[in-house]
Wavefront OBJ file of the C-alpha trace (Angstrom):
o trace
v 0.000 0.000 0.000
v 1.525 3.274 -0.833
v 1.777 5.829 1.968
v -1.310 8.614 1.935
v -1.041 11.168 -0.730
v 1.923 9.499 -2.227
v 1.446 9.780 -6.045
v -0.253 13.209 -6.040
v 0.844 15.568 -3.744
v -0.251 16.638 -0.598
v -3.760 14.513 0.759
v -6.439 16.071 2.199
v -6.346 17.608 5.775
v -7.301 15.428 8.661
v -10.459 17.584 10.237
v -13.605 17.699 10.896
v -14.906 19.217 8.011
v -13.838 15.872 5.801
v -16.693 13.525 3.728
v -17.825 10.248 3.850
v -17.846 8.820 0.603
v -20.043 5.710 1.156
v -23.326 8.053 2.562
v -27.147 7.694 2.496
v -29.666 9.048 0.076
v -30.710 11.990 1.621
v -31.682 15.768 0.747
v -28.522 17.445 0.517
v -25.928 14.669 -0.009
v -23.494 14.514 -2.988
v -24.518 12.399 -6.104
v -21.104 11.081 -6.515
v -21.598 8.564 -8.737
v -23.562 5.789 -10.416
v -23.177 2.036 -10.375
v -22.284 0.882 -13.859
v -23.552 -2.456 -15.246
v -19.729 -3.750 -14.631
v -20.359 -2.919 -10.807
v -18.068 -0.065 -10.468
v -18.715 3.549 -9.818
v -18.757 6.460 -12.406
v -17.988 9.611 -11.238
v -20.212 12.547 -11.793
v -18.934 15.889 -12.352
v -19.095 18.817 -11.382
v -20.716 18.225 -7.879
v -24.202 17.530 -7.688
v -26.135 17.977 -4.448
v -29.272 16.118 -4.228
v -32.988 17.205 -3.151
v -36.080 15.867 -1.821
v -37.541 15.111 -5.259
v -34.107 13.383 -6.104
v -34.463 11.357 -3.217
v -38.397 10.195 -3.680
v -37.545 9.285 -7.102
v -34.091 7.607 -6.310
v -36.306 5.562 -3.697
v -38.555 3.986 -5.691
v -37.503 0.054 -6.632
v -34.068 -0.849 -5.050
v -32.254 0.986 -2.744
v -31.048 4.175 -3.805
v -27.233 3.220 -2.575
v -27.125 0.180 -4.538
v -27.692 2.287 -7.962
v -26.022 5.505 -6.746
v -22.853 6.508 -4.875
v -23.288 9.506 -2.089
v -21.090 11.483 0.022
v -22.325 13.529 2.873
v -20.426 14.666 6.352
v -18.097 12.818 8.057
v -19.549 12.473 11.290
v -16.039 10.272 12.698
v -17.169 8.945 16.092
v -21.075 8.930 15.684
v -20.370 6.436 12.705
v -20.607 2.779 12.882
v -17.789 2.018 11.199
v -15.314 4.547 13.131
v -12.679 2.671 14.706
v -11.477 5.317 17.043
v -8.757 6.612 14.393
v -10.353 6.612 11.343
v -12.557 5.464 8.662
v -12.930 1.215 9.323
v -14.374 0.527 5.743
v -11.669 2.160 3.570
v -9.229 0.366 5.969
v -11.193 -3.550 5.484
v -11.669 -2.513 1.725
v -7.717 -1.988 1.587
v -7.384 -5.046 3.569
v -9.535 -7.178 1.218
v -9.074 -6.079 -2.356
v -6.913 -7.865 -4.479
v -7.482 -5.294 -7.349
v -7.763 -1.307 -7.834
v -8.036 0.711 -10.754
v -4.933 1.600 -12.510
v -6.213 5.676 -13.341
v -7.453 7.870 -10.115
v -11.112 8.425 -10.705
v -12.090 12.514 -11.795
v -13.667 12.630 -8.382
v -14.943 15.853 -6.957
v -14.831 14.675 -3.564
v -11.300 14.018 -3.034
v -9.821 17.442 -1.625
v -12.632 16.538 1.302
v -12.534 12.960 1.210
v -12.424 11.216 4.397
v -11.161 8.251 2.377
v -8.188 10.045 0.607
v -7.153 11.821 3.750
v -6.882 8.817 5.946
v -4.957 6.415 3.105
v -4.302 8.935 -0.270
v -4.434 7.724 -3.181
v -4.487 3.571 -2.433
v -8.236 4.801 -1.266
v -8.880 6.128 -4.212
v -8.050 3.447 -6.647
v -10.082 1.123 -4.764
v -13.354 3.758 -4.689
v -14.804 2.632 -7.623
v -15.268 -0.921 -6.565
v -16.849 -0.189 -3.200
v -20.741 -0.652 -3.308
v -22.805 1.006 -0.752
v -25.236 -1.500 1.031
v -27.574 1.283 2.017
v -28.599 -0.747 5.683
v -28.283 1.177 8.447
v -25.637 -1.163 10.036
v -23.664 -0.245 6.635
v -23.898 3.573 6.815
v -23.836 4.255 10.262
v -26.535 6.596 11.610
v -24.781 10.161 12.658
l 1 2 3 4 5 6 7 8 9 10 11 12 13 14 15 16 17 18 19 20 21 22 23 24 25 26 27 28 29 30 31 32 33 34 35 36 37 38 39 40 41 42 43 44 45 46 47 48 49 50 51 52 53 54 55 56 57 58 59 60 61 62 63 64 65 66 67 68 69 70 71 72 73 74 75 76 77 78 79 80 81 82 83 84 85 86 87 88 89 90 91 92 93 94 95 96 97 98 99 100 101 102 103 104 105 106 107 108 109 110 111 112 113 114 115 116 117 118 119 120 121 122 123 124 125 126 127 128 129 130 131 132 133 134 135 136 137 138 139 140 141 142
């Protein structure tokens, strides 16, 4: 694993004000992406915040998360999957993949990435494999 903002420059600062990139369907959340038919994420740009109408529609069927990637506020220790120092499901995705993408993704998100500020750009070549659940268990509830 390469060390955090290795093959771009500086990563993100560690704060607060950093976003999840595996968040629910809710008014106000980033569209980040959408799940291709290969299973990986393509990234939207420029930045797309999402409404209530985008979220009744998105709702209808199967789970909004398992069509569409969000990002929303990092809440850190109000988060399921905090470990105490960071992020736990960038760190198990790490773990666990045995592939990443060659290219970083064109992702809007990354100067406020939770993600990319905890493990650079290792996090972000894995991103486009990781497929929100959209259960509560999966998401945390902030």
């Amino acid at each position: 694993m390469s060390s955090p903002g290795s093959a771009d420059g500086e990563r993100a600062a560690v704060g607060s004000s950093l976003a999840c990139p595996s968040f629910r369907c809710e008014p106000g959340a980033v569209l980040l992406g959408i799940v291709g038919r290969d299973q990986k994420v393509g990234y939207i740009r420029p930045e797309l915040r999402i409404d209530e109408s985008f979220v009744s529609r998105a709702s209808s069927g199967r789970s909004p998360e398992k069509r569409f990637r969000f990002a929303g506020p990092c809440v850190e220790g109000r988060c399921r999957q905090w470990t105490g120092e960071g992020c736990g499901v960038i760190k198990e995705v790490l773990a666990s993949s045995a592939s990443s993408c060659e290219r970083l993704p064109a992702c809007v998100l990354r100067p406020h990435c939770r993600w990319y500020a905890q493990e650079g750009t290792a996090a972000c070549r894995v991103c486009p494999l990781v497929l929100t659940d959209g259960t509560d268990e999966e998401l945390g509830s902030g």
